[in-house]
N, C-alpha and C positions, 0 to 999 in steps of 0.2 A: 584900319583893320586889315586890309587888303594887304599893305606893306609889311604889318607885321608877321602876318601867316607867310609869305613870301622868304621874311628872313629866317624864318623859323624853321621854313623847309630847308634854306640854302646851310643853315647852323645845323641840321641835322644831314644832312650831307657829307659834310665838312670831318664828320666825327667818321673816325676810326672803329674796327667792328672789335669787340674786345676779341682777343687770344682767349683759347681754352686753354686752360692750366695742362701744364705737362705731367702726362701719368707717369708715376713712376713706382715701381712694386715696394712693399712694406713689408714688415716682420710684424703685424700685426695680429694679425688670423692665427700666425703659427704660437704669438706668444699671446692668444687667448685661453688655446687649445692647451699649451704650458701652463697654465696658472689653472684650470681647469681638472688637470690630472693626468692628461695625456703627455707622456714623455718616454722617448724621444719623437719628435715629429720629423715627418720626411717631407720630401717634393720632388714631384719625378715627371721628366718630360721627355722624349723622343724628339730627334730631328732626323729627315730622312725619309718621309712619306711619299712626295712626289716623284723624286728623281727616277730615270728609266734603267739606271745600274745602282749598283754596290747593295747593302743592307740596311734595313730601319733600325737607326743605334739609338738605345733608349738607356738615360743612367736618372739616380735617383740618389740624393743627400740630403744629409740630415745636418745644420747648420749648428755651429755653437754659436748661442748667444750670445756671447761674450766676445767673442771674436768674428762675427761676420765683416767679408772685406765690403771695402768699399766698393761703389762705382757699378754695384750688378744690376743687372737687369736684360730685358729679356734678350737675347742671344740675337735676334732679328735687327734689334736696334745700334747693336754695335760692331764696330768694323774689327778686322782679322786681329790688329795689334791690342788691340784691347781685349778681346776675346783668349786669347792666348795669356796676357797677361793675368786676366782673372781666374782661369783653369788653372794656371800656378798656385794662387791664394789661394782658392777651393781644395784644392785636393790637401794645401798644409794646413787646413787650419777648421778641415768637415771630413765628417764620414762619407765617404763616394764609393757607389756599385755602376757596373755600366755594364748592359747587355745587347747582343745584339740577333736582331730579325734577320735571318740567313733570306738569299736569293731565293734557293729554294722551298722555304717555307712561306716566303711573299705568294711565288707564283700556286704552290698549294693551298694557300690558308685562305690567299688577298690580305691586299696590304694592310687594310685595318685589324684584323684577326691578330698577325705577324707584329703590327705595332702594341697592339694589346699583351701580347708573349712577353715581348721583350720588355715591358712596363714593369709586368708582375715579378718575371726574373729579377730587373735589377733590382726592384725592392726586396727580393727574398736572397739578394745577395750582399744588403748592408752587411757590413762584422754587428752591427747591433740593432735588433730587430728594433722598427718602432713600434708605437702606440695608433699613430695613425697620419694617415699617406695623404698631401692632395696631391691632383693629379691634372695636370692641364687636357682640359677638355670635358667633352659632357657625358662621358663615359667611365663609370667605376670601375677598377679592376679588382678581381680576387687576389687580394697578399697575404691573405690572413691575419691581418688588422682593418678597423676602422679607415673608411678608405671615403674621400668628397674630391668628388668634381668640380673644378670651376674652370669655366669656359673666361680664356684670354689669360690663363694663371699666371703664366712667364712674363706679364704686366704687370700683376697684382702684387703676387709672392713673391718674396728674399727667397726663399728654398726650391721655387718651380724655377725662380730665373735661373738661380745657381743648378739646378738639374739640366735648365735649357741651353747656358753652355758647355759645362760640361762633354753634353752630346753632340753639339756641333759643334765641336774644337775634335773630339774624338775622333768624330765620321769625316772631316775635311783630312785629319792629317792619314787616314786611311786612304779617300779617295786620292789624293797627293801619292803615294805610294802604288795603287793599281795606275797612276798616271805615268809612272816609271816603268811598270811592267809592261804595261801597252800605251804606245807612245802613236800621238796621233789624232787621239779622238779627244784632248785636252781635258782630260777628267782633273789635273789638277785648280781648273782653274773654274769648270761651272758645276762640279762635284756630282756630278753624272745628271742635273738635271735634261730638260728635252731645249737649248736653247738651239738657235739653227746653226752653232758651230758643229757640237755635238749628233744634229740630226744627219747633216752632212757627214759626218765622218762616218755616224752607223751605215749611213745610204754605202758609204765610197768603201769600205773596208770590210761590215759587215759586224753582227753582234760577237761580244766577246764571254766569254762563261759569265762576266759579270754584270752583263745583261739581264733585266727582267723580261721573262718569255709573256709573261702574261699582260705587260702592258704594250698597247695597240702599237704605237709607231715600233717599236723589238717586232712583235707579232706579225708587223707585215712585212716586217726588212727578210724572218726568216721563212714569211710564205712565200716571197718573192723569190729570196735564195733554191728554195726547193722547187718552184717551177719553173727556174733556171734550166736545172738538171733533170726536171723532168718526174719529180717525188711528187705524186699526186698524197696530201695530207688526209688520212684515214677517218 
């Protein structure tokens, strides 16, 4: 008896732990909502929350059934070439709006207010209004349709994904561009987040207009600048 519980443990050892099955987003939900009466249906997501420059770029489309590209999904999980590649597809073959959360409505609003703007915009900036929006994350926006939340969409959803790149193909080849105008602080390459290339350069150089004032490391690069010179902050 003793042998057998022995091998039994060592045979359960032995085994391998199953893989979770790989998530990957569906046209599901959106063509329940299609068969249900709602048409056209959108999905709309922002990228651009964290970073300490540029703006929170939010775009939102509407997929044709009939021709959705292959290979989408959420923006995070896929590298630059692929991302680029499928922004091609998306904009031939979907209705695509992109809007974007200015510097200075971030440091006004805070970013989440600013990422909510820019949400509602691009959906009220399709050519053809939908029926109804999801929206990755756990917050509804006012677009003037039927409008659902789901938290992790640009996994779930064909249409959030397709918004999730969109947006960040949009906002890199922007940042790529402010990287050329101001050279130095490598915005082409970490898209203005806070990694320690980027920290270093705001420390060595100082903030550039496209700077967020209101988030902490900008905030203290430019109290530090001012009591440099001697500007006591009011």
């Amino acid at each position: 008896m003793a042998r057998k519980s022995k091998a039994a443990k060592s045979q359960a050892a032995k085994r391998l732990p199953l893989k979770e099955p790989v998530l990957r987003p569906t046209f599901r939900r959106e063509r329940r909502a299609l068969n249900a009466g709602f048409f056209p249906v959108a999905g709309c997501d922002e990228a651009g929350r964290g970073p300490l420059a540029g703006p929170v770029v939010a775009a939102a489309v509407i997929l044709d059934p009939a021709r959705i590209p292959r290979g989408l999904n959420d923006s995070k999980k896929l590298d630059a070439a692929k991302r680029e590649a499928l922004y091609e597809k998306i904009c031939a073959s979907a209705q695509v709006a992109v809007a974007f959360g200015s510097i200075e409505r971030i440091d006004r609003d805070n970013i989440l207010q600013a990422s909510l703007w820019a949400l509602t915009r691009a959906v009220q900036s399709l050519p053809v209004r939908p029926r109804l929006v999801f929206v990755d994350g756990n917050i509804k926006i006012d677009c003037g349709c039927d409008c659902e939340a789901v938290v992790s969409g640009d996994a779930l959803l064909l249409s959030v994904a397709a918004a999730s790149i969109i947006a960040k193909v949009t906002r890199d080849r922007l940042m790529a561009r402010i990287g050329l105008a101001y050279p130095g602080y490598g915005f082409e390459r970490h898209m203005g987040y806070g990694v320690p290339e980027h920290v270093a350069a705001l420390e060595r150089l100082g903030p550039t207009p496209h700077h967020r004032r209101s988030f902490a490391p900008v905030a203290a690069r430019f109290a530090a600048m001012q009591a440099e010179v001697g500007i006591v902050a009011v």
